[in-house]
ZAZA-979937 format. One line per 2 residues: number of its first residue (from 0); their letters; for each residue x, z, y of N, C-alpha, C. Coordinates in Angstrom, 1 decimal, m for minus. Layout:
<pts>
NUM	a	X Z Y X Z Y X Z Y  ...
</pts>
This chain:
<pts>
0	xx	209.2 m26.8 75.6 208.3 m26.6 74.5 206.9 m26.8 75.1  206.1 m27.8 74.3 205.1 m28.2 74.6 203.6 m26.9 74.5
2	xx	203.0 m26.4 74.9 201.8 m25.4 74.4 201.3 m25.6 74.1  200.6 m25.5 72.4 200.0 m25.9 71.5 198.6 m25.9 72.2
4	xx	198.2 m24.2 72.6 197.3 m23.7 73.2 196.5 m25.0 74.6  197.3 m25.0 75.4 197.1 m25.9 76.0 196.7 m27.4 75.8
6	xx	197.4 m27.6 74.8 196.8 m29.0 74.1 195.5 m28.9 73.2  195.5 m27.8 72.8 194.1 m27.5 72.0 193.0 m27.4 73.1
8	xx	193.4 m26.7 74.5 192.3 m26.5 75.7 192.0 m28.2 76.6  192.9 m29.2 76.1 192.8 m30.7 77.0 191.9 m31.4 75.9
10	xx	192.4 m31.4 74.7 191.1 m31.9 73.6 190.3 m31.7 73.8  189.5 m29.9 74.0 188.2 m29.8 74.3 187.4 m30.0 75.7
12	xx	188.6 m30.0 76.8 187.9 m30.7 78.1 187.4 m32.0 77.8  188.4 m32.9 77.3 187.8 m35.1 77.6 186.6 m34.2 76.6
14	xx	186.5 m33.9 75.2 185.2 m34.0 74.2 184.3 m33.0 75.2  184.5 m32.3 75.8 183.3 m31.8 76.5 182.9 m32.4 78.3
16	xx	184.1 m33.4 78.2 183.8 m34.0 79.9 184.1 m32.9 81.0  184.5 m31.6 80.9 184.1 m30.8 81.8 184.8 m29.7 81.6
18	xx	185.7 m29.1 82.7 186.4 m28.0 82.6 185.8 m27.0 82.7  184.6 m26.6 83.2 183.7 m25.7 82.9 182.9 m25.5 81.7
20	xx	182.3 m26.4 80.9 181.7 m26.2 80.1 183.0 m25.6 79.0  183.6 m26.3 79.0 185.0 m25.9 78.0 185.7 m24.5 78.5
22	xx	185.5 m23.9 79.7 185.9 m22.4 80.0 184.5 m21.6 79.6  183.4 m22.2 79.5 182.5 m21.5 79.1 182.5 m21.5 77.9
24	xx	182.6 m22.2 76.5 182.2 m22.3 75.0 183.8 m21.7 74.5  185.2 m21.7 75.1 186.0 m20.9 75.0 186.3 m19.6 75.1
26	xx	185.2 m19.5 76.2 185.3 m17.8 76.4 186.3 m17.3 77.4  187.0 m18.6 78.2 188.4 m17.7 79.3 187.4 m18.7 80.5
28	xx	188.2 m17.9 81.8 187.9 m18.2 83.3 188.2 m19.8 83.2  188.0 m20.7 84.2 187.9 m21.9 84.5 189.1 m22.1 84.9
30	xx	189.6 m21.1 85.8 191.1 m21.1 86.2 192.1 m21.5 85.8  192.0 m20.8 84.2 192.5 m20.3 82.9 193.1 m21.9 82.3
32	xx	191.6 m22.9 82.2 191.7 m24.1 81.6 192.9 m25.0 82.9  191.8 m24.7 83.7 192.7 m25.6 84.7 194.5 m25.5 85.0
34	xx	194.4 m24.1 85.0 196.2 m23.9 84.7 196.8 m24.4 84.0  195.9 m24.1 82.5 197.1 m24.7 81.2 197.2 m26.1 81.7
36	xx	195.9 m26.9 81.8 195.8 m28.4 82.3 197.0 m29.2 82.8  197.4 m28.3 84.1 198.0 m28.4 85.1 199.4 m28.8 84.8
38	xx	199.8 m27.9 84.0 201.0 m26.9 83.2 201.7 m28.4 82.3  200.6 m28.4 81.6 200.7 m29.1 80.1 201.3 m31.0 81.1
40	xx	200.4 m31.0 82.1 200.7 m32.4 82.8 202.2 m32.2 83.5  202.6 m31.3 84.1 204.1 m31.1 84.1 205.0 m31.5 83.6
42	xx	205.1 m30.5 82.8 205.4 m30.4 81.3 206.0 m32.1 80.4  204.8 m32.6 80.8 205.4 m34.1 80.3 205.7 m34.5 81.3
44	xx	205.4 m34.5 82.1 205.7 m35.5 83.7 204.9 m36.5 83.9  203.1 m36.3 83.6 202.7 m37.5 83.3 201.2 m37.1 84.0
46	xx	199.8 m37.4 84.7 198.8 m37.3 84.6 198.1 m37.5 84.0  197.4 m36.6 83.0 196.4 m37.2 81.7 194.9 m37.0 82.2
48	xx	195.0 m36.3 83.5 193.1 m36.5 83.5 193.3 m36.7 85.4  192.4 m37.5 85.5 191.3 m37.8 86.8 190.4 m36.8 87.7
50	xx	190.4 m36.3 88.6 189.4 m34.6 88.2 189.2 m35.1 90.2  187.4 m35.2 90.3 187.2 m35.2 91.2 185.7 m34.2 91.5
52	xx	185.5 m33.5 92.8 184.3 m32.9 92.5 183.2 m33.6 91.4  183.0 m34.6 91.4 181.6 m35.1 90.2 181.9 m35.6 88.6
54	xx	183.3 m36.3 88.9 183.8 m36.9 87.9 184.9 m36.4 87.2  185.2 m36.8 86.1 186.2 m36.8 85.4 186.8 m37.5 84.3
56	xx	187.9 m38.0 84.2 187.9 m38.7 83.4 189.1 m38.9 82.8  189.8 m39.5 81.7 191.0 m39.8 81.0 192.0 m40.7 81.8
58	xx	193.1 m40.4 82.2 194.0 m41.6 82.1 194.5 m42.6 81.4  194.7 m43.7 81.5 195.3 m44.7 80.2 196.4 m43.9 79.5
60	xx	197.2 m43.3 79.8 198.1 m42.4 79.2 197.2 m41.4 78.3  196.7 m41.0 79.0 195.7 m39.7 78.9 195.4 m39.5 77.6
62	xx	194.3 m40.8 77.8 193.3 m41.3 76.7 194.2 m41.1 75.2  195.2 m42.2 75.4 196.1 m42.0 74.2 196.4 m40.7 73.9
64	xx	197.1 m39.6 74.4 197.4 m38.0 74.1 196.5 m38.0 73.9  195.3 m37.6 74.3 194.1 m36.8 73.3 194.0 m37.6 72.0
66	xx	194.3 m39.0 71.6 194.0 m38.9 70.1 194.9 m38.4 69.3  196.1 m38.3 69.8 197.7 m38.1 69.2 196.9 m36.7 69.0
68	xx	197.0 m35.9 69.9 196.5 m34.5 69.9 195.5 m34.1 68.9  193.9 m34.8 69.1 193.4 m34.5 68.4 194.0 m34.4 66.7
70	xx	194.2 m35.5 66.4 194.9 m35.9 64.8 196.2 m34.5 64.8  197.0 m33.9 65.7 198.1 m33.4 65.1 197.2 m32.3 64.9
72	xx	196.6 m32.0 66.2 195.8 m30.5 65.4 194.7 m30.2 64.7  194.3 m31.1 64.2 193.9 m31.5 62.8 194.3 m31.1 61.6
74	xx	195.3 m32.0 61.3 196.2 m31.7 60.8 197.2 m30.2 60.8  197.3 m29.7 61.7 197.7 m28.1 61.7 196.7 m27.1 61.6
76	xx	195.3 m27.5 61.6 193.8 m26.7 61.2 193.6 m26.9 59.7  194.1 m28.1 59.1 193.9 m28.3 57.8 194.8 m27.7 57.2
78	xx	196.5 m27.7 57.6 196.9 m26.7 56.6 197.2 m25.5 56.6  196.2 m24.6 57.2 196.2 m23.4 57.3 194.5 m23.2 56.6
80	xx	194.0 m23.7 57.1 193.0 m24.1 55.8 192.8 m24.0 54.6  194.1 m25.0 53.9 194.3 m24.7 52.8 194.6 m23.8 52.5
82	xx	195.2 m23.0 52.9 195.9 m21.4 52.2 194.5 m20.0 52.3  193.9 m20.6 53.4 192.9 m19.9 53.7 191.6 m20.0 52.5
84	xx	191.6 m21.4 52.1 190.0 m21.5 50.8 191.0 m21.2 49.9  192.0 m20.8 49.5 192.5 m20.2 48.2 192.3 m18.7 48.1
86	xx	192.1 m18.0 49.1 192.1 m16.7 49.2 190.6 m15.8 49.9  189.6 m16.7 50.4 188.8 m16.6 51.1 187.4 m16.6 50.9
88	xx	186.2 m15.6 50.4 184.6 m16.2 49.8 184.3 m16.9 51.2  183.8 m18.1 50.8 183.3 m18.8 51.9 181.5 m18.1 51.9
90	xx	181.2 m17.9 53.1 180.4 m17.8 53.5 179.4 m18.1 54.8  178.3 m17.4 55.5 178.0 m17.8 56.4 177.2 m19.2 56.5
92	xx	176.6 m19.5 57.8 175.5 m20.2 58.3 176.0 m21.7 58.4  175.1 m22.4 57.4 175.2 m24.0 58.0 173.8 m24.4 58.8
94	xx	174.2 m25.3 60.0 172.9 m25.9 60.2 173.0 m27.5 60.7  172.0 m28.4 59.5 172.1 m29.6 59.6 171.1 m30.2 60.5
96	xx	171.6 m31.7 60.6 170.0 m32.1 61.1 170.0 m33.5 60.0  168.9 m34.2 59.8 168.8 m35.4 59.5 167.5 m35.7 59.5
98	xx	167.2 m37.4 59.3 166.2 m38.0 59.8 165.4 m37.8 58.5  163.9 m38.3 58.9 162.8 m38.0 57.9 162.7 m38.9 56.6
100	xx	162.3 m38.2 55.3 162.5 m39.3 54.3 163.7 m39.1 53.4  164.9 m38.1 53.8 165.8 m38.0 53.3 165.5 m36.6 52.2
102	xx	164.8 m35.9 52.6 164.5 m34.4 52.2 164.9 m34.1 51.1  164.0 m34.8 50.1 164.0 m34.7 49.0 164.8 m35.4 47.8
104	xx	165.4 m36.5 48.3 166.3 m37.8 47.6 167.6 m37.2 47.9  167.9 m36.6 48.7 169.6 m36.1 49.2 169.7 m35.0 50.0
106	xx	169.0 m34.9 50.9 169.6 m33.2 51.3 168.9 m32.4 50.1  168.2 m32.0 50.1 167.9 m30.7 49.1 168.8 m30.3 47.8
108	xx	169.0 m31.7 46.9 170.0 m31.8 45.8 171.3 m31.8 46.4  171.9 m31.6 47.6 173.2 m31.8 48.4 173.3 m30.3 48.4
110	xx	172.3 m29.4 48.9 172.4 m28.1 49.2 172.4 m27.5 48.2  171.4 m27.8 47.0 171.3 m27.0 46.3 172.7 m27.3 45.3
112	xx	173.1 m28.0 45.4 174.5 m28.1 44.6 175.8 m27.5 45.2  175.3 m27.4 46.7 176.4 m26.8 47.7 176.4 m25.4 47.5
114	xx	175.4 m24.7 47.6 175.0 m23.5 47.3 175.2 m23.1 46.0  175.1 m23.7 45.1 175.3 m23.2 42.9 176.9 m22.8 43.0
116	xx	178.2 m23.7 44.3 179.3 m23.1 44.6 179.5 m22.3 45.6  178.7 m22.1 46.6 178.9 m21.0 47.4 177.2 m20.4 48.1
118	xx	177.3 m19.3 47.0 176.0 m18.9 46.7 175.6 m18.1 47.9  176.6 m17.6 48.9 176.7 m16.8 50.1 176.6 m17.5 51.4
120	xx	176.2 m18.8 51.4 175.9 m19.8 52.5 174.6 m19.9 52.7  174.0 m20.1 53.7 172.8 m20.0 54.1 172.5 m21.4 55.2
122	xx	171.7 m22.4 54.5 171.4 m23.4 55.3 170.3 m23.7 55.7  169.9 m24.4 57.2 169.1 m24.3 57.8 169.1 m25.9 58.4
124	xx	167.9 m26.4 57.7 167.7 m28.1 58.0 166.7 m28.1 59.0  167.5 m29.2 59.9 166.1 m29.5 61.0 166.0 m31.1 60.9
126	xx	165.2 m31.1 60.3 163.9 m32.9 59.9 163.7 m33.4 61.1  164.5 m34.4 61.9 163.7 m35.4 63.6 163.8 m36.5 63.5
128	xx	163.1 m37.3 63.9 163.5 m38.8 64.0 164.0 m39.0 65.1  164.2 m37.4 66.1 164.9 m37.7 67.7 166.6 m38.0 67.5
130	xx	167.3 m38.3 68.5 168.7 m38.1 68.4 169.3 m37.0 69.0  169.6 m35.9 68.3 169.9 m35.1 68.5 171.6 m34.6 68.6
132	xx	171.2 m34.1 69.9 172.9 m33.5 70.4 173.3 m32.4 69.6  174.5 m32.6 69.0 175.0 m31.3 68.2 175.4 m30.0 68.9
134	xx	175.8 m30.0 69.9 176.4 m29.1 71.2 175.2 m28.5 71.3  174.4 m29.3 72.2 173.2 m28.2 72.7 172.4 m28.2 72.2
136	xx	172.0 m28.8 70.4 171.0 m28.1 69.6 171.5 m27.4 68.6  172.7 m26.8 68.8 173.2 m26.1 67.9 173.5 m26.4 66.3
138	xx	173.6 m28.0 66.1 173.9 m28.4 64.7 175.2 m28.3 64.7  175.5 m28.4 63.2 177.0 m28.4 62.7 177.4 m29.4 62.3
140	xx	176.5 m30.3 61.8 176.7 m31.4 60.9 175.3 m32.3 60.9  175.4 m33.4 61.0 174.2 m34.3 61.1 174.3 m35.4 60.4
142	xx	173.1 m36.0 59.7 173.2 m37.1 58.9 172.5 m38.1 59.9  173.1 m39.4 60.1 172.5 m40.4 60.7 172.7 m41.9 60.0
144	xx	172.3 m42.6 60.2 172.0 m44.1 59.8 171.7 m44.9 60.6  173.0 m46.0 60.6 173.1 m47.1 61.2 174.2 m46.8 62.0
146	xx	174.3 m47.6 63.3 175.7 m47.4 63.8 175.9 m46.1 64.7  176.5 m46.0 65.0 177.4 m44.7 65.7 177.9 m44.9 67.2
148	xx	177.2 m44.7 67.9 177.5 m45.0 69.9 178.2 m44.0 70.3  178.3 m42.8 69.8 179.3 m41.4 70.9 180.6 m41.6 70.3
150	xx	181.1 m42.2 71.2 182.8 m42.1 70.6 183.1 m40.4 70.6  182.7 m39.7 70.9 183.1 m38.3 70.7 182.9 m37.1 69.6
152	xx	181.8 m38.1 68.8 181.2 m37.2 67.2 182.8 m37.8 67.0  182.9 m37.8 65.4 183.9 m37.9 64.4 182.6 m38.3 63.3
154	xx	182.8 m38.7 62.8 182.1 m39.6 61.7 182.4 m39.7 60.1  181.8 m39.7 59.4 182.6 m40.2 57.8 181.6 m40.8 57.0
156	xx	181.9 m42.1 56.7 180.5 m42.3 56.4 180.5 m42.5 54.5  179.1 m42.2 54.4 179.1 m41.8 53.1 178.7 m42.7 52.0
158	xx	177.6 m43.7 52.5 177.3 m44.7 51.7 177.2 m45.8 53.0  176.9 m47.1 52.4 175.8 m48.0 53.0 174.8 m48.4 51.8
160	xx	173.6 m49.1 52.3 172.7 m49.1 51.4 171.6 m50.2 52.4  170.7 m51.0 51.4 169.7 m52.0 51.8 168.7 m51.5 51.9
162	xx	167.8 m52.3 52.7 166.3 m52.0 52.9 165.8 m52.9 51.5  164.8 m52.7 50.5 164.5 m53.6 49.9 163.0 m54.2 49.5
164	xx	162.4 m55.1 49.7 161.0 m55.4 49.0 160.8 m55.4 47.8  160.0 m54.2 47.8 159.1 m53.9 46.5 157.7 m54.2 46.4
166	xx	157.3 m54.1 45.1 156.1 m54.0 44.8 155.9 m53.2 43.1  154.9 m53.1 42.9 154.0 m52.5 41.4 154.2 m53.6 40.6
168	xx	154.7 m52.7 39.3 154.5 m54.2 38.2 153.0 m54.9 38.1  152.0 m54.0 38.1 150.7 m54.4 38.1 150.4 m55.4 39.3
170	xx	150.9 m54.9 40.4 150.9 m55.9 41.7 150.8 m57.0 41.3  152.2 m57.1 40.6 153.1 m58.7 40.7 152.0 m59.5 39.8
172	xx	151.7 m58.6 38.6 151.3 m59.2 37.6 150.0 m59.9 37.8  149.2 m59.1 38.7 148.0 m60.0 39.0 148.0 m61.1 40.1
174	xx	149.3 m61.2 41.0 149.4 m61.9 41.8 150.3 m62.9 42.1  151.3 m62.8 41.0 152.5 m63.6 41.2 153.6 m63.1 42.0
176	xx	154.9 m63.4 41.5 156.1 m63.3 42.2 156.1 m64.4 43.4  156.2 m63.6 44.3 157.1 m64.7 45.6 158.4 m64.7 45.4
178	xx	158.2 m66.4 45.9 159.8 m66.7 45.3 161.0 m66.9 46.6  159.9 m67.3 47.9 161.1 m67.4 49.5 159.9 m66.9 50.0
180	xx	160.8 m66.3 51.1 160.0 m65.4 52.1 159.0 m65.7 53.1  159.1 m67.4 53.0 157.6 m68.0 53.9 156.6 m67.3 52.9
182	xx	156.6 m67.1 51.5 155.5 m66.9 50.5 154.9 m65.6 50.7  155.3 m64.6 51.4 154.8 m63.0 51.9 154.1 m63.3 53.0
184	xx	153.7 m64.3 53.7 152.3 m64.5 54.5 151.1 m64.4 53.5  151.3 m65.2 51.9 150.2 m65.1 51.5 149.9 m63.5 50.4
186	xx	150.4 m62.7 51.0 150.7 m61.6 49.8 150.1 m60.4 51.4  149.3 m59.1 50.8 149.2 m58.2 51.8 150.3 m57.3 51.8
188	xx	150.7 m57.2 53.0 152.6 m56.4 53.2 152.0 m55.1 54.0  153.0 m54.1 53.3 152.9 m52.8 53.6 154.3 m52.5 54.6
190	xx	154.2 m51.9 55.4 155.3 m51.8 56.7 155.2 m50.4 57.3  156.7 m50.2 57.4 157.0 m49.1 58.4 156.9 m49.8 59.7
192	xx	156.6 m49.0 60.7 156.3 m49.4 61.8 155.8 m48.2 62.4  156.6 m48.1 64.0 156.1 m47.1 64.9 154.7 m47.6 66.1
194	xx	154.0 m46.6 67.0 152.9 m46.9 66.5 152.7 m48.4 68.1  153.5 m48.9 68.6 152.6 m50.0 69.5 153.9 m51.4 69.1
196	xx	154.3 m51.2 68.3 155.5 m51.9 67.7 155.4 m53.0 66.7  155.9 m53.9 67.2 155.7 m55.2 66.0 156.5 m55.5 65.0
198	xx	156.1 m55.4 64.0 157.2 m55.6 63.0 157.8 m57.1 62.5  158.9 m57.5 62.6 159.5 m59.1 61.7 160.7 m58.1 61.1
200	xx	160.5 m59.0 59.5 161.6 m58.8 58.5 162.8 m60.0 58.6  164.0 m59.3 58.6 164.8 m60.8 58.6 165.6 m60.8 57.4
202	xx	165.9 m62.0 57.0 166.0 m61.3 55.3 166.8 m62.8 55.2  168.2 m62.6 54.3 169.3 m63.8 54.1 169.0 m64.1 52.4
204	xx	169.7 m65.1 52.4 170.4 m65.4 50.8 171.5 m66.0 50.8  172.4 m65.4 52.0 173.5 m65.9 51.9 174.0 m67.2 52.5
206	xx	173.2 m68.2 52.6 172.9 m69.3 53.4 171.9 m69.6 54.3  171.0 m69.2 54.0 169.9 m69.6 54.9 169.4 m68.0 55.4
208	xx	169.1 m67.8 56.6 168.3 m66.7 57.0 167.0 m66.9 57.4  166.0 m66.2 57.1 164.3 m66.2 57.3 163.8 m65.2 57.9
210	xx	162.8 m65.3 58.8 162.1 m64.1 59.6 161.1 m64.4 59.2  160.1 m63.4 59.0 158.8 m62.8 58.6 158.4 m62.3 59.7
212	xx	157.8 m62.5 60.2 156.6 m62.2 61.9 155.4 m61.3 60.7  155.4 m59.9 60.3 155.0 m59.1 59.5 153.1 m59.0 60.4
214	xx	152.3 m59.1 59.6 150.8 m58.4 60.0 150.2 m57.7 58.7  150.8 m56.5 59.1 150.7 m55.3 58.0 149.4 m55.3 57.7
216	xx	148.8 m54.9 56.6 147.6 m54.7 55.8 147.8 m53.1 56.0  149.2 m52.5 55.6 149.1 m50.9 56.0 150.0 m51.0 57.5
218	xx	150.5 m50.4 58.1 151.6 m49.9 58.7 151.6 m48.9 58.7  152.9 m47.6 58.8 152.7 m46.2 59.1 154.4 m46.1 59.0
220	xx	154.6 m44.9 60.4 155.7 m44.5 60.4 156.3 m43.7 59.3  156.3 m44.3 58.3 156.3 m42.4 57.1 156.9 m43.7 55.9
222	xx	158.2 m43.9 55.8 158.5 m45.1 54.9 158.3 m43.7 53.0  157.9 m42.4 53.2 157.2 m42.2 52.1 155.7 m42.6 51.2
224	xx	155.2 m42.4 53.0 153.7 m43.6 52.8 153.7 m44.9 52.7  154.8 m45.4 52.8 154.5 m46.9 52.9 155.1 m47.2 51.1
226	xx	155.8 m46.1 50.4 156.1 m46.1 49.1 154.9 m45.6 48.2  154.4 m44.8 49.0 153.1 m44.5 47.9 151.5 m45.4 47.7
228	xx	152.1 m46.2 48.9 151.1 m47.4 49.4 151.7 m48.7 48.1  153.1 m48.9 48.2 153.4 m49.6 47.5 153.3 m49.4 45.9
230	xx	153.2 m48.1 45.3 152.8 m47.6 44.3 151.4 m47.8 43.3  150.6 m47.6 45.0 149.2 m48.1 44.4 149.1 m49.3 44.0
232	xx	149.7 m49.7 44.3 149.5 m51.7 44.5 148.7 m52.1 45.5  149.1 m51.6 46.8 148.7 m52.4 47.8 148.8 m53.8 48.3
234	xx	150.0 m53.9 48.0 151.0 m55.0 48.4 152.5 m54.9 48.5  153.1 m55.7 49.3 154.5 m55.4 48.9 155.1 m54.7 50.1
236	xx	156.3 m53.9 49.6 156.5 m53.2 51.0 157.9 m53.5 51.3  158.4 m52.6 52.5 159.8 m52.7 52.6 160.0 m51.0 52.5
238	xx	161.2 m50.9 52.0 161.4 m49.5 51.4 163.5 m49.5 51.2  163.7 m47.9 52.2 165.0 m47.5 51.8 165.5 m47.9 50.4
240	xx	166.7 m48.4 50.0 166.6 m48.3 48.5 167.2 m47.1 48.3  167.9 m46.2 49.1 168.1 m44.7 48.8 167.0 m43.7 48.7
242	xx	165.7 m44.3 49.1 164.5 m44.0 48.6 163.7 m44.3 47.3  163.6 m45.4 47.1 163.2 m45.8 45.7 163.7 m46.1 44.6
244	xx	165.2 m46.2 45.0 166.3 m46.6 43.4 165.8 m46.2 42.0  165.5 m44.7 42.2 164.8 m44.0 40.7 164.0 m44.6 40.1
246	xx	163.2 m45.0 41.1 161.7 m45.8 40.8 161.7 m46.9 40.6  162.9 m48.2 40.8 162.9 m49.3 40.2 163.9 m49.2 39.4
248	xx	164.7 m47.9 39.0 165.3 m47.6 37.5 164.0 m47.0 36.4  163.2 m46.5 36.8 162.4 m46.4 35.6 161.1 m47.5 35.4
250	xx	161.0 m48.5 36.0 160.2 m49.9 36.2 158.8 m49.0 37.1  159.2 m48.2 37.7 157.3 m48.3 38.5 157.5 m48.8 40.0
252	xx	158.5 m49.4 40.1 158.9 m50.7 40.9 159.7 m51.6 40.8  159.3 m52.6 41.1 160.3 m53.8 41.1 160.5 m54.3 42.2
254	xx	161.9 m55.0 42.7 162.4 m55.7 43.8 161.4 m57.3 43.9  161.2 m57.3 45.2 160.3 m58.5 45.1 161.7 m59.5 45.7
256	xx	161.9 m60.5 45.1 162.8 m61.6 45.7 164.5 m61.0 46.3  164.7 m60.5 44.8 166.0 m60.1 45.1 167.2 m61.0 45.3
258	xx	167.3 m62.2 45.5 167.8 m63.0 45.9 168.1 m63.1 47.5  167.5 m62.5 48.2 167.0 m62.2 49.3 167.1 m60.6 49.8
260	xx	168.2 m60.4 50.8 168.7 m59.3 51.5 167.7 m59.0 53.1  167.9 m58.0 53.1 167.9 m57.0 54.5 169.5 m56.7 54.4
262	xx	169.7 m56.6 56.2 171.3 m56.3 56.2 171.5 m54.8 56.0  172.6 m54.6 55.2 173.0 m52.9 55.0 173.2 m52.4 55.8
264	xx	173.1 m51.3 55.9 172.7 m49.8 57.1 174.2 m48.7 56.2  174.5 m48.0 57.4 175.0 m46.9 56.9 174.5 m45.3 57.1
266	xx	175.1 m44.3 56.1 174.7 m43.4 56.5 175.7 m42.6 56.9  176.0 m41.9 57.4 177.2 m41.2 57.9 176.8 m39.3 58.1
268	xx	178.1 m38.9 58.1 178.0 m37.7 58.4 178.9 m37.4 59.6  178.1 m37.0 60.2 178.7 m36.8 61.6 178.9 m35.6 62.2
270	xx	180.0 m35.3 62.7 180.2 m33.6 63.4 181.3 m34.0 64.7  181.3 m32.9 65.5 181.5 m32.5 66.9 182.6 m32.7 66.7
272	xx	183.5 m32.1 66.0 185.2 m32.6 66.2 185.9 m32.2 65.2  187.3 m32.4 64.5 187.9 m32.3 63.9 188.6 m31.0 63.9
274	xx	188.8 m31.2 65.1 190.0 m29.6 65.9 188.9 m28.5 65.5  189.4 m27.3 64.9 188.8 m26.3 64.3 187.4 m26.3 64.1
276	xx	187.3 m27.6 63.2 186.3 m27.5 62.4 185.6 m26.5 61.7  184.5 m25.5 61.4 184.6 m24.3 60.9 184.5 m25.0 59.3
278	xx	184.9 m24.1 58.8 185.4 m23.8 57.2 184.2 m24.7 56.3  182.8 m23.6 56.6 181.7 m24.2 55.7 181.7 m25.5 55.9
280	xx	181.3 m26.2 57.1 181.4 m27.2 57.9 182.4 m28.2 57.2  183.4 m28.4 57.1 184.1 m29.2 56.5 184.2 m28.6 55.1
282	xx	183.9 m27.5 54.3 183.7 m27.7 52.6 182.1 m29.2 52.4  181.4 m28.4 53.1 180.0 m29.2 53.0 180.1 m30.9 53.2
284	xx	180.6 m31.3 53.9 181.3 m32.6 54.0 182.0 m33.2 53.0  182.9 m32.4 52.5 183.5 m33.0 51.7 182.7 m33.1 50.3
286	xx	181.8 m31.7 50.1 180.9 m32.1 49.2 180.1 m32.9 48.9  179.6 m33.5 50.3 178.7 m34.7 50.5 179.7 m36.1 49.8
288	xx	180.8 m36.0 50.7 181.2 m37.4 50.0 181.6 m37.4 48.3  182.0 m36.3 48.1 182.3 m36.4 46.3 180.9 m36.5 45.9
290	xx	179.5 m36.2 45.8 178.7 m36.3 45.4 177.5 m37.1 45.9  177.4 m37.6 46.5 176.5 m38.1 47.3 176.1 m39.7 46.2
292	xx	177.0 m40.1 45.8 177.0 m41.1 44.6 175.8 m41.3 43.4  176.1 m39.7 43.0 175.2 m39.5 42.0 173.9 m39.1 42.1
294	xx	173.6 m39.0 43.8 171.7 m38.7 44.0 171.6 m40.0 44.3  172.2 m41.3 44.4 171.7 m42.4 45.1 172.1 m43.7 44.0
296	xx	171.0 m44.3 43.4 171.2 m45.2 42.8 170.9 m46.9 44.1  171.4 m47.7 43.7 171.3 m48.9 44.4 171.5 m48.7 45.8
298	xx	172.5 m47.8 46.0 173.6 m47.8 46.8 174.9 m48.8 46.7  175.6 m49.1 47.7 176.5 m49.8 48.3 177.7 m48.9 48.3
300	x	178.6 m48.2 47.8 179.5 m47.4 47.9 180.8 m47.3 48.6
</pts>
């Protein structure tokens, strides 16, 4: 008989690298881990981990069991789960993180709709444009965009979506539509941009691709400022379209040269692991993906 226990304590060593840190966030002796470890390699007849004073690491066998593993006990956390949200007030502490600019377009209307069904949750958002470790900053769940480098989150991603050039009807009107993207040299361009950083747009139509070498009239890290810049009629900007969608559904922007792409971005939700996921934690996820549709117009779904 294989020890569930034990395979639950080798999952959390490879995701934490370390049989210490994993005897520590478990709560038993180092011993404790290392026995079952030991036991469990037996047991099959096989070595699944590498273990030297500095290092540590998966065997080619190895590697494979932890995903087998992960996925069964998964799967045996989910259906005890289920029996558990039939009979259970969900409550208690969520804490997100995500990047700036999102605030108001998707998390707030995410929470506040998460909360209208579980009014006994209490969430706590931390706004960074840093990359932040969920382990040692104590997140539960994180929204990120673009691609995904830690094979060790778990991921789900929720939309993708374009970058797109806008401008003011009033803009265009006094200035003319650009029709190809050499024609944005002669137009003043509003840009995100961090602060010793040069900006080029690269922008397709499916055949041909074009780079824009950008000399901003505004720049500013704050793609809200660089929408409120585009609002006044500055010039044209580049802007999330999960940020502006509303705004070129009600005409107080228009897409400049929509024939013409930025490559799509994803957003994802991302968390520490699958294996006893806490409760709120994966209701809130799943909330995200059933709804996340309907805060975001000129999304990619």
């Amino acid at each position: 008989m294989i020890d569930r226990n034990a395979m639950a304590l080798f999952v959390k060593v490879v995701e934490n690298n370390s049989f210490s840190k994993t005897a520590q966030r478990e709560k038993v002796p180092v011993s404790t881990v290392s026995r079952k470890i030991s036991a469990l390699e037996k047991t099959l007849g096989v070595r699944l981990l590498e273990r030297s004073t500095r290092h540590l690491r998966t065997t080619g066998i190895g590697q494979d069991y932890y995903e087998y593993c992960r996925r069964g006990l998964e799967e045996f956390d989910s259906a005890n789960l289920l029996i558990n949200d039939r009979h259970n007030e969900v409550s208690g502490s969520l804490r997100i993180s995500a990047p700036p600019n999102l605030s108001d377009v998707i998390i707030v209307p995410l929470v506040a709709g998460f909360q209208a069904l579980y009014p006994n949750v209490v969430v706590r958002v931390l706004v960074t444009d840093r990359y932040v470790h969920l382990i040692e900053d104590g997140i539960d769940l994180a929204l990120r965009v673009g691609k995904l480098s830690d094979s060790s989150l778990v991921a789900r991603r929720l939309l993708n979506y374009r970058h797109l050039l806008v401008a003011s009807p009033n803009y265009l009107k006094n200035t003319g539509h650009p029709q190809h993207p050499q024609e944005l040299y002669d137009h003043p361009l509003i840009a995100f941009s961090l602060w010793f950083e040069e900006t080029a747009w690269s922008l397709s139509n499916g055949k041909k691709r074009e780079k824009v070498l950008v000399k901003p009239r505004l720049s500013i890290n704050d793609f809200n400022g660089v929408q409120q810049a585009v609002l006044d009629g500055l010039g044209v900007g580049e802007i999330p379209s999960i940020l502006c969608g509303k705004l070129l559904e009600t005409g107080q922007l228009v897409e400049v040269m929509p024939d013409w792409h930025f490559e799509s971005v994803s957003l994802s939700a991302v968390y520490s692991t699958r294996v006893n996921l806490a409760r709120v934690v994966r209701l809130f996820k799943d909330f995200c993906v059933e709804h996340i549709d309907e805060l975001v117009p000129y999304a990619e779904l």
